[in-house]
C-alpha positions in Angstrom: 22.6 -33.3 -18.1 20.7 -33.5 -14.8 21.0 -30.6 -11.8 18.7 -30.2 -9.1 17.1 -27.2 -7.6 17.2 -26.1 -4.1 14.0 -28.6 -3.3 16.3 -31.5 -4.5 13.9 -31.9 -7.9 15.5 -32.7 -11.4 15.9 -30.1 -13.7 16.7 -30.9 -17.3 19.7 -28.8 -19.2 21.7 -29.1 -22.6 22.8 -27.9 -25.4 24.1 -24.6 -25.0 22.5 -23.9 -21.5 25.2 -26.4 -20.3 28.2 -24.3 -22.0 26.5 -21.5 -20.0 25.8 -23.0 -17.3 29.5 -24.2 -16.4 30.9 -20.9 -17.6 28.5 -18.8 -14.5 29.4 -21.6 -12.1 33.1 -21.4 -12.7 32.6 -17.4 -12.4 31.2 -17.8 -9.3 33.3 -20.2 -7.7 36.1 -17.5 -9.2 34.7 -14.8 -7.4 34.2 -16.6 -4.2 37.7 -17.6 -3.8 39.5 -14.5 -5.4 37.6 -11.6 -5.1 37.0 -9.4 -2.1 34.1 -10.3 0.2 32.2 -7.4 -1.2 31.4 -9.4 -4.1 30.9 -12.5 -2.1 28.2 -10.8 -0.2 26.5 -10.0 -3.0 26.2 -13.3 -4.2 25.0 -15.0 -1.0 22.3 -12.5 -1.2 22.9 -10.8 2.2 21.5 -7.7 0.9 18.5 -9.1 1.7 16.4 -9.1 5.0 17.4 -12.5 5.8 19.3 -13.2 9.0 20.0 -16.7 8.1 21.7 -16.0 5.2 23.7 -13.2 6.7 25.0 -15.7 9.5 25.7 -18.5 6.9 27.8 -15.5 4.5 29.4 -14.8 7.5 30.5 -18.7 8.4 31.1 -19.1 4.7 33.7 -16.1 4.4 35.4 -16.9 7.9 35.8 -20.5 6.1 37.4 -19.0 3.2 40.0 -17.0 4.4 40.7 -19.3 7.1 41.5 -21.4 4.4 43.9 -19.7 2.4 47.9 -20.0 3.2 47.9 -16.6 4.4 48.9 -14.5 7.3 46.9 -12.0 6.9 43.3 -11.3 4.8 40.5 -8.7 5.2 37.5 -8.3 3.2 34.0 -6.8 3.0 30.4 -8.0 3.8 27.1 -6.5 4.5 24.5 -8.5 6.0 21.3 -8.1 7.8 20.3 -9.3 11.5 16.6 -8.9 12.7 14.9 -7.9 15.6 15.0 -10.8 18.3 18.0 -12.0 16.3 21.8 -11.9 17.4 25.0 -13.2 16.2 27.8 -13.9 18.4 30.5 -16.1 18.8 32.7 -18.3 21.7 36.9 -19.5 22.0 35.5 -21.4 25.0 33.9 -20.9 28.1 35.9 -18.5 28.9 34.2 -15.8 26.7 31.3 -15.6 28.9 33.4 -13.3 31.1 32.4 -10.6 28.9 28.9 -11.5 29.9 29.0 -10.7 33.3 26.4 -8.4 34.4 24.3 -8.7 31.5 22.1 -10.5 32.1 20.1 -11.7 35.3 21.8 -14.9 37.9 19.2 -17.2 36.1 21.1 -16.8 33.3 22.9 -21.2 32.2 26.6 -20.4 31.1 26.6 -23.7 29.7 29.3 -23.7 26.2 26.4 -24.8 23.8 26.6 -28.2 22.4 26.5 -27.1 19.0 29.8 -26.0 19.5 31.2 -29.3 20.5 33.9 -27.9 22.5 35.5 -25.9 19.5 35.6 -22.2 18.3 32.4 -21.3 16.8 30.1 -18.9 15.3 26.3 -19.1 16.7 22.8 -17.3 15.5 20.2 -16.7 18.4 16.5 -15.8 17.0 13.1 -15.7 18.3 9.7 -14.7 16.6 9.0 -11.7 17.6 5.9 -12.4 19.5 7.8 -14.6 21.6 10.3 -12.3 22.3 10.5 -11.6 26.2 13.6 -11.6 28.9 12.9 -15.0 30.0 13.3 -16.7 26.2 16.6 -14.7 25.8 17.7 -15.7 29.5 16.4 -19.2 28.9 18.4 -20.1 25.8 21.6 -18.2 25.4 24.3 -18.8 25.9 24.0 -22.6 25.6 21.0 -23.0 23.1 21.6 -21.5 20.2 19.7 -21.9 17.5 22.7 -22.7 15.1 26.3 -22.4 15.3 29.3 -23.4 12.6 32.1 -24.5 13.8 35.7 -24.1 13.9 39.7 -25.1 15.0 40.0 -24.5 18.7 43.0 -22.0 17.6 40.7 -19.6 16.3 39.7 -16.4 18.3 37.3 -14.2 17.6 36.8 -10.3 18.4 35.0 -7.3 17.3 35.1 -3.4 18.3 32.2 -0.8 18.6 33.5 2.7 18.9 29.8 3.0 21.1 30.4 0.5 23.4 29.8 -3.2 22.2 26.3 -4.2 24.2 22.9 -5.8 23.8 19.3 -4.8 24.5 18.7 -7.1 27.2 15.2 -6.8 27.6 11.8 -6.3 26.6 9.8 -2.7 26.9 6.8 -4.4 27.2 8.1 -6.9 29.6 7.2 -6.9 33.2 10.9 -8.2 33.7 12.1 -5.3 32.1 16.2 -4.7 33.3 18.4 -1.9 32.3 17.8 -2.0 28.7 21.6 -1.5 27.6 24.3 -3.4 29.2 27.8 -3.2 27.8 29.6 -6.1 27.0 32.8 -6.3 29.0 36.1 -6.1 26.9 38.6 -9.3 26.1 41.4 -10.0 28.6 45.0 -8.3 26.8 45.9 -12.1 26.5 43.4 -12.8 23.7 44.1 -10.2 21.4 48.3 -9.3 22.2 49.3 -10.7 18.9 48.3 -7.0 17.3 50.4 -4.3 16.9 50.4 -2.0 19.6 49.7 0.7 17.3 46.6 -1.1 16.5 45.4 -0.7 20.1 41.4 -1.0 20.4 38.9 -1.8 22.8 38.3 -5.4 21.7 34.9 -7.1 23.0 33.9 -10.7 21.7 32.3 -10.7 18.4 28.1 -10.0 19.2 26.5 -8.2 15.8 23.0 -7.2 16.6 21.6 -5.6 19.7 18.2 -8.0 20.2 15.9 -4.6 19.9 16.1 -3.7 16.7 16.7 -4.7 12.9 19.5 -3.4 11.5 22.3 -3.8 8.4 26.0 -4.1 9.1 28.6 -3.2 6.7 31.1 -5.6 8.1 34.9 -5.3 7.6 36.0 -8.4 8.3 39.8 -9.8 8.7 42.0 -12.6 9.6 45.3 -12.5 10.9 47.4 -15.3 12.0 50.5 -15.7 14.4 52.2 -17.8 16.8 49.8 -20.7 16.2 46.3 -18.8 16.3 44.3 -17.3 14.3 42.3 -14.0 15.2 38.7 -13.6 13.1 38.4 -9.7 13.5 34.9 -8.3 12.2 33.5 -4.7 12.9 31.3 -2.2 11.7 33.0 0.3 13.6 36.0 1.4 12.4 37.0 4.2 9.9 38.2 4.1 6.3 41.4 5.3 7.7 41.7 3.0 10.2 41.3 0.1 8.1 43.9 1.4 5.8 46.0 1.9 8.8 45.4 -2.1 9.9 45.8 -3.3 5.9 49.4 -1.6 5.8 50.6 -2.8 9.2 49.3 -6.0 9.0 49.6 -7.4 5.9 52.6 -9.4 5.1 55.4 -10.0 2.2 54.2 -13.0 -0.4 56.8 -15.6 -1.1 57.9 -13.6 -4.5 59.6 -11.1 -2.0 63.3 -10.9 -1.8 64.7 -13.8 0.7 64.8 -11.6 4.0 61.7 -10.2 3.6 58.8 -13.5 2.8 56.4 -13.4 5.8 57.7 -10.4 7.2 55.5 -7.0 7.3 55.0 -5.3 4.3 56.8 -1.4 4.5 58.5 -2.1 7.8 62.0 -2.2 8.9 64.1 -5.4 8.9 66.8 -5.0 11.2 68.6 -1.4 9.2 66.8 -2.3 6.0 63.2 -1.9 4.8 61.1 -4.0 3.2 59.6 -2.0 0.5 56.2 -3.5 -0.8 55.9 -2.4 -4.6 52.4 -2.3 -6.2 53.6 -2.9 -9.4 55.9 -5.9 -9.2 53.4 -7.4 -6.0 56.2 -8.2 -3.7 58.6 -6.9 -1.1 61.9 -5.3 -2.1 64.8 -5.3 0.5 66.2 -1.6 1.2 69.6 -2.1 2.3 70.9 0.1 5.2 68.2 3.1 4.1 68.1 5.7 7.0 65.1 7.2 8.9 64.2 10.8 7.0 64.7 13.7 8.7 61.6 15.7 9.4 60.2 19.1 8.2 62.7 19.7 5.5 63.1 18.6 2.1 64.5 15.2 1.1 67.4 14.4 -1.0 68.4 10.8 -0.5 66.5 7.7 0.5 65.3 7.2 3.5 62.2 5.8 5.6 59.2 7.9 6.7 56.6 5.7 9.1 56.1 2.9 6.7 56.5 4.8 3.6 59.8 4.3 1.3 61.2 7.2 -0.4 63.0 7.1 -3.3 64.8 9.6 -5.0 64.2 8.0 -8.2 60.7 8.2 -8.5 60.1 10.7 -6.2 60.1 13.9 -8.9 62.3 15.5 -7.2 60.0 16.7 -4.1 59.2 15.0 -0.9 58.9 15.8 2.9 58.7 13.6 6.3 55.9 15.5 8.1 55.4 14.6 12.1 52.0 15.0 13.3 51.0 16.1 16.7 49.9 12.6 17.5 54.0 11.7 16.9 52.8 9.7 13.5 54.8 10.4 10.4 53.2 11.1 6.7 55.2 11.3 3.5 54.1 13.9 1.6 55.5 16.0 -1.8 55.0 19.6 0.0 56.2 20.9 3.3 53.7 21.5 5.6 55.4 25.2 6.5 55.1 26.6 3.0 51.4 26.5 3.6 49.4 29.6 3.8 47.5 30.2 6.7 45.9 33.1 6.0 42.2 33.2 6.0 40.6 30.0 5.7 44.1 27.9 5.8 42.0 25.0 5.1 41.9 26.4 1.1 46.0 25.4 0.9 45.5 22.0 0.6 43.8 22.1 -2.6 46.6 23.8 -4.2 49.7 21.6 -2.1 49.7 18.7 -4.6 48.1 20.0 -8.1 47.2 23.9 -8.6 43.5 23.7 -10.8 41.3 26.6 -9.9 38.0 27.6 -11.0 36.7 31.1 -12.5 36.1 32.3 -9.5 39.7 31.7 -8.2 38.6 28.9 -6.1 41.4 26.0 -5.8 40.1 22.2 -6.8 41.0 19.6 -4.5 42.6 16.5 -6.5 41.9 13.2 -4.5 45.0 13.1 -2.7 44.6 16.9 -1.5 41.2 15.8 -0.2 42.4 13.3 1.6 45.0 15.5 3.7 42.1 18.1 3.9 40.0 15.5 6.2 42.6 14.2 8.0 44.2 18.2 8.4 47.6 16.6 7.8 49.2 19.8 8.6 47.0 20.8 11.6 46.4 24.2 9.3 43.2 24.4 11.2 44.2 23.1 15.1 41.5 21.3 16.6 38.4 22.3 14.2 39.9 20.4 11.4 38.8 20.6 7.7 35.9 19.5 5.5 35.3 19.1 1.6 32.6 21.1 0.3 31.4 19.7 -3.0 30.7 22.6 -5.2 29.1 21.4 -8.8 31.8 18.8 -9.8 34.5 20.2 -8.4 35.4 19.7 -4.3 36.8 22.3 -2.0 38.6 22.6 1.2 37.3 24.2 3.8 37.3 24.9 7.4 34.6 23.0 9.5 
């Protein structure tokens, strides 16, 4: 059996290297197609310094969930993008709008060729000794130096917490401008498909600020509706807020009950719910299940936010808890039984499991550490909470 190596040359196999050799191929093409992007990254080698090979694992995972029959899809990638080097991507001309005022009059908003009047994904690099305003001004937006295309129905957005921008020029340049400019954000238009609870300040995907080298722990996600498909990738957001996006985006598989395929996963359907359950990996219809009263202890099911309860599998303890911020948690304690005395931040670690150390000291299970960060209960008002890892135990405590 013949394969060739990167340069194209024949390379002799057999025997038992072949076995081998098709049982690591069919891993990878596994892993590719059914595992998170996590995995993927790993395997296109983006943990190296190798801004090529970031922009191509970013093209090839875009390209992969693109392809799958979903609504929705998210995944992780971490790539690298070097000084002199951006990444960025264009609907149409249109997206130069958020370019305004970046850069100098000179600058040719011309949709690059590469492009061929689609969606796509483009890589802008210069040696760094030829790194100066007037390359960067010269060439972008309508010279890349490589872009991937994709359907026109595709729309791309990002979101940096800091302000989505560019270093737009050179120290050592004697065209020097304002060396940060913020990129404007997206019209609503682009980006009203989202949940309103999902609200952000949504620029057009740029990763890399031109001034510095720098890797990006990318979470990355598609979601499809109405006939378009929005590529979402950020570095910006919070654990939290990702799980917050992954439950109110993602969508019941076609196992679900009939009234619930394609609808969102642990949301209401007219007066029913559509209760995703890990277990069986679909969506359950809830029939005529009422919203749970807050602040006291439940006794029948009912709907809290997006979570289900169930008096069947609930033990026999739950509670719909409003936050100041008008969101709703589920939780198996009631936020008023809670000691505030002292540190009030301590509760937490006995609200779900009650562990203690010799000294007394309560142990945070991972649930309780979780409520500690995000303060569920407000115990602590605006200071919030913070785990102290003591040994191998964690703590709760006030910040």
């Amino acid at each position: 059996m013949k394969l060739f190596n990167r340069k194209g040359e024949e390379a002799e196999t057999g025997g038992m290297g072949d076995v081998v050799h098709i049982i690591v191929v069919l891993a990878l093409v596994a892993l590719v197609f059914f595992v998170p992007g996590r995995i993927y990254a790993a395997i296109a080698g983006t943990g190296d310094r190798d801004t090529m090979g970031s922009f191509n694992a970013i093209a090839d995972n875009i390209e992969i969930m693109v392809s799958k029959p979903t609504a929705f899809e998210y995944q992780y990638l971490t790539v690298y993008v070097a000084q002199s080097s951006m990444i960025t991507a264009f609907a149409d001309s249109s997206t130069f709008r958020s370019y305004s005022g970046v850069f100098p009059d000179e600058v040719n908003y011309f949709y690059p060729e590469k492009c061929e009047q689609k969606s796509c994904l483009c890589i802008y690099s210069f040696k760094t000794n030829q790194y100066t305003d007037e390359n960067l001004f010269k060439n972008f937006p309508w010279n890349p130096n490589k872009c991937r295309t994709f359907e026109s129905n595709i729309i791309f957005h990002t979101y940096n917490p800091a302000g989505t921008g560019i270093y737009a020029a050179d120290p050592d340049s004697r065209r020097s401008v304002m060396p940060f400019r913020k990129i404007r954000s997206q019209v609503s238009s682009l980006y009203d498909d989202y949940p309103t609870e999902l609200s952000l300040d949504y620029t057009d995907l740029i990763i890399g600020q031109f001034n510095k080298e720098g890797f990006y722990n990318l979470y990355m996600e598609k979601l499809v509706k109405d006939g378009r498909t929005h590529i979402f990738i950020t570095s910006g957001l919070t654990d939290e807020q990702v799980e917050e996006r992954v439950s109110l985006l993602s969508v019941c598989p076609q196992a679900s009950d009939r009234d619930c395929v394609g609808k969102r996963q642990n949301a209401r359907v007219g007066s029913s719910f559509c209760y995703f359950s890990i277990t069986e990996r679909r969506c359950i219809l809830k029939d005529d299940v009422q919203d749970c009263p807050t602040e006291q202890k439940l006794t029948s099911n009912c709907v809290c936010g997006s979570s289900f309860f169930s008096t069947a599998t609930s033990m026999g303890s739950g509670y719909c808890h409003e936050g100041s911020d008008g969101k709703l948690a589920l939780l198996n304690y009631d936020c008023n039984s809670l000691s505030r005395e002292g540190d009030p931040c301590k509760s937490y670690c006995s609200s779900n499991t009650k562990t203690s150390n010799a000294e007394g000291l309560n142990d945070c299970d991972p649930q309780e550490q979780k409520d500690c960060l995000a303060d569920t209960c407000q115990l602590n008002g605006n200071e919030g909470c913070t785990i102290s890892p003591k040994g191998s135990l964690a703590y709760c405590e006030h910040n």
